[in-house]
C-alpha positions in Angstrom: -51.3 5.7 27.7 -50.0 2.2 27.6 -50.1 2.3 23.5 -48.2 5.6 23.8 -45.5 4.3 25.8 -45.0 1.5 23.5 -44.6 3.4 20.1 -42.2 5.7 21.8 -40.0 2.7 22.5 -40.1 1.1 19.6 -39.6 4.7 18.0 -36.4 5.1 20.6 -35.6 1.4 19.7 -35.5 2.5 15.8 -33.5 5.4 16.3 -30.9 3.3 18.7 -30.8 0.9 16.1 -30.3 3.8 13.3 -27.3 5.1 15.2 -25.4 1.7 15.4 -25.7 0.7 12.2 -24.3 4.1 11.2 -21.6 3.7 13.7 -20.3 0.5 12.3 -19.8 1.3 8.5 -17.8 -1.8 8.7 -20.2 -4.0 8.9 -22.4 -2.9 5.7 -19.1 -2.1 4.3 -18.7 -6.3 4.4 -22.4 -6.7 3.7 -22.0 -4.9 0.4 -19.2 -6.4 -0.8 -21.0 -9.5 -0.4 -24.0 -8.5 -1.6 -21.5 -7.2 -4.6 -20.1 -10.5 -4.9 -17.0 -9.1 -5.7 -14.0 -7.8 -4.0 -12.9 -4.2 -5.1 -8.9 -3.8 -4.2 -6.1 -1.1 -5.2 -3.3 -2.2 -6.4 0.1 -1.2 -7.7 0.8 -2.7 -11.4 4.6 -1.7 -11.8 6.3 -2.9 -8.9 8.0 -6.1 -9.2 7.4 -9.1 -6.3 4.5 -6.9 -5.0 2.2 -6.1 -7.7 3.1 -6.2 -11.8 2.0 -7.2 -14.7 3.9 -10.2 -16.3 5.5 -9.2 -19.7 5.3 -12.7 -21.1 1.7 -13.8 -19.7 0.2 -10.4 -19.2 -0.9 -11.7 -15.8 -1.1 -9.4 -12.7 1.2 -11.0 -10.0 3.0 -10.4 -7.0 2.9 -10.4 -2.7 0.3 -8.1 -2.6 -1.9 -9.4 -5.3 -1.7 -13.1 -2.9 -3.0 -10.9 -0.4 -6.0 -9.6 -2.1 -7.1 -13.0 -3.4 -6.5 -14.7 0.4 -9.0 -12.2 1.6 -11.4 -12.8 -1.3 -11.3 -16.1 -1.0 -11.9 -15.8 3.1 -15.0 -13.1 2.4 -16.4 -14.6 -0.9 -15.3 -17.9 -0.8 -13.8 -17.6 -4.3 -10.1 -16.0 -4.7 -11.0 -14.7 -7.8 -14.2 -13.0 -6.9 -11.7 -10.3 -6.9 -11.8 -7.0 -9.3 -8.2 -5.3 -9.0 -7.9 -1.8 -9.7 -4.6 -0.1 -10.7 -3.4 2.7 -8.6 -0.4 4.9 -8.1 0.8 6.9 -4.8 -1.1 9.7 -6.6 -4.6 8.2 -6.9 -4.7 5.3 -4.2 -6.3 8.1 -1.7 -8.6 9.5 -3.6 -9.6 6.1 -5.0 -10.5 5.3 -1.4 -12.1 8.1 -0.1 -14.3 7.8 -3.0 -15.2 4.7 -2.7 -14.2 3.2 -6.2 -12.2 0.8 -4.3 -12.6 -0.8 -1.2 -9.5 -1.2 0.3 -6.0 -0.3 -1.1 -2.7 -2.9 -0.9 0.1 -0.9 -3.1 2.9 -0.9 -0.8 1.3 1.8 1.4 3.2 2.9 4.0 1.7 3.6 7.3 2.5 7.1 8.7 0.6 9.4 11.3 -0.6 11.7 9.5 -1.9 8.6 6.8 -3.4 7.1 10.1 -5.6 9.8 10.7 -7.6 10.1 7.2 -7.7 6.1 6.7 -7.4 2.8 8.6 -4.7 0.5 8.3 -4.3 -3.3 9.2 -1.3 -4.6 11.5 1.8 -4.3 9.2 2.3 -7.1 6.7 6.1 -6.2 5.6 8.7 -3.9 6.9 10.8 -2.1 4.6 13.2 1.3 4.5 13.9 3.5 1.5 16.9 2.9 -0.2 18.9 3.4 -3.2 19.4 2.7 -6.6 22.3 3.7 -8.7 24.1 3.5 -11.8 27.0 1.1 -11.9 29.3 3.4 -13.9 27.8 6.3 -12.0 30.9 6.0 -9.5 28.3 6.3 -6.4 29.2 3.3 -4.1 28.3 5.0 -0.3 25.7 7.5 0.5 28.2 9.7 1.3 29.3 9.5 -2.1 26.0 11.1 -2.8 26.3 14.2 -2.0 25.1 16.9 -4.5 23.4 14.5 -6.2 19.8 15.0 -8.4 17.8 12.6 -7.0 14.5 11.1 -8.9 11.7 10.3 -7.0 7.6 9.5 -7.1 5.3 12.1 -6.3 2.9 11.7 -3.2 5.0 8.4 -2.3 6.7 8.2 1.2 9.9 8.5 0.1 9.1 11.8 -1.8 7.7 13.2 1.8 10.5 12.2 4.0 13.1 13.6 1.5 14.1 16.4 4.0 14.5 13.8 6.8 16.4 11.7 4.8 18.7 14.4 3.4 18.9 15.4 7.5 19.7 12.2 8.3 22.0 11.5 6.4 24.0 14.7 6.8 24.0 15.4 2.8 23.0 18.1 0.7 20.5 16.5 -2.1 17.8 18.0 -4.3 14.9 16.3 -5.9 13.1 15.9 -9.3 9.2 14.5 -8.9 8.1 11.7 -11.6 4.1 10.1 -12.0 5.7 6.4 -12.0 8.6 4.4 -10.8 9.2 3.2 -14.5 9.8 7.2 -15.4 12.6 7.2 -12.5 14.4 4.1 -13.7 14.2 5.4 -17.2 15.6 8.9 -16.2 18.3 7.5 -14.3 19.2 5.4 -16.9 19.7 8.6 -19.8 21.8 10.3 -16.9 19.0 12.8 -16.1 18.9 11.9 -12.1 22.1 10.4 -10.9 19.9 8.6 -8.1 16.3 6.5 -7.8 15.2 7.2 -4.1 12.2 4.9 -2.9 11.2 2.0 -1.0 13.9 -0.8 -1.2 11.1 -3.6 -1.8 10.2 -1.8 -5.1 14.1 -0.7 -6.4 14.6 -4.6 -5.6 12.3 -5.4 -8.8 14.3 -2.5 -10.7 17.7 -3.7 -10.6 19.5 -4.9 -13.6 22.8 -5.2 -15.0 22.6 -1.6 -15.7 22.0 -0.7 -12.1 23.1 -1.1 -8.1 21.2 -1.4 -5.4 23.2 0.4 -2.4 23.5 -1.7 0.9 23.1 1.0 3.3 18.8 2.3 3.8 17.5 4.6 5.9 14.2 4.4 7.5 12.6 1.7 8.3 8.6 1.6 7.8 5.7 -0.8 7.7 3.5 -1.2 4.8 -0.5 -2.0 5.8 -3.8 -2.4 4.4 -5.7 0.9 3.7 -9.3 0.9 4.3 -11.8 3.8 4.7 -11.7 5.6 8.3 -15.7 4.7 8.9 -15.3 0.9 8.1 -14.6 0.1 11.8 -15.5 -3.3 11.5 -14.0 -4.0 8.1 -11.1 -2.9 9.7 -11.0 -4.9 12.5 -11.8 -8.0 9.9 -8.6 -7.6 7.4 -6.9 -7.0 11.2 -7.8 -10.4 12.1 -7.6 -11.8 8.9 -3.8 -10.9 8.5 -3.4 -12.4 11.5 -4.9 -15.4 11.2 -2.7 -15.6 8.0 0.3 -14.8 10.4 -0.8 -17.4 12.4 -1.1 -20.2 10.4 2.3 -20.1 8.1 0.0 -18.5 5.0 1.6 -15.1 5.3 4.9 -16.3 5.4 4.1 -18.5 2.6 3.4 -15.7 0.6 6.2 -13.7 1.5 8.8 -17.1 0.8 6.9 -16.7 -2.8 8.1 -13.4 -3.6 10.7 -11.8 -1.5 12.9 -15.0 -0.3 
């Protein structure tokens, strides 16, 4: 009877043990990227300051890039134990959810409805949506906007909040939907859209002589890092990583680095 008892707990004991692991993804989440030896991170490749591709060196640079290779270095001890994975408002989702990536940093905004389907870290920079015009287009306010075509990227925030803004701001807009933010600029510049609408951290890195940035934005949001809704615990790690970066002058740093 004695033997009995004992095999049902240690069965119980199994089962228990079963049921936490599976409770904390997280934590094999981390134990496989170790294991991996390699850090698995979405990032965008045609924004400017946060994550692009250097035309001269053909290096991949930017804020967010910094931010992948500080958590490498934290997890794997080496910052470029890193394999960085292009994405696009389009496929950074389902990138995720597939797990072909393990986290995503591509200026990511965090919204409720985003909040539900993946986790995402304290905010690491506040922006709003602004923007971009053409200097002989004759657009100097918003309210010079009105009627306007407006060019924006599909899936991204701004493309979602486009009613809001256009209620916000009291103006009658409609909108055209593009793959990439390089398609926007270029249709803006051959006259096709007479504004780019997006995030002002990435029209920042698409103003030229050609272009103006205007001064008033509407709103504000946080951009976080995305990770899978089951990895609890790697959550909770890039949460206390980012602050520990916050915390000692690192994050800042980076941030000095790229946006001033």
């Amino acid at each position: 009877m004695k033997m009995k008892k004992m095999i049902l707990l240690v069965n119980l004991i199994a089962i228990l043990c079963l049921v936490l692991s599976a409770c904390s993804g997280g934590d094999s989440q981390v134990a496989e990227i170790k294991a991996r030896g390699e850090l698995r991170v979405g990032v965008k490749v045609d924004v400017p300051r946060f994550g692009c591709i250097d035309p001269v060196t053909g290096a991949l640079e930017g804020l967010e890039i910094d931010i992948a290779r500080a958590l490498a270095a934290d997890m794997l001890g080496d910052e470029n134990a890193i394999s960085f994975v292009p994405v696009t408002a389009l496929t950074r989702e389902t990138l995720l959810t597939n797990k072909e990536i393990d986290l995503v940093i591509a200026t990511f905004t965090i919204t409720e409805e985003r909040a539900k389907i993946h986790n995402f870290s304290v905010p690491y920079y506040t922006d709003e949506i602004g923007f971009l015009v053409r200097r002989d287009s004759g657009i100097t306010s918003l309210a010079e906007m009105e009627g306007k075509l407006v060019g924006v990227t599909l899936s991204s925030t701004a493309f979602n909040e486009f009613p809001k803004v256009c209620e916000e701001l009291s103006l009658d807009l409609s909108k055209r939907g593009f793959a990439s933010y390089p398609e926007v600029k270029n249709e803006l510049l051959t006259g096709s859209i007479d504004v780019f609408l997006a995030d002002k951290s990435i029209l920042y890195g698409y103003l030229d002589g050609d272009t103006v940035l205007l001064d008033e934005g509407v709103r504000p949001q946080d951009y976080g890092i995305a990770t899978r809704l089951e990895d609890r615990e790697f959550a909770k790690y890039i949460d206390d990583r980012l602050r520990s970066m916050t915390d000692d002058g690192s994050l800042d740093e980076i941030l000095g680095r790229w946006i001033g």
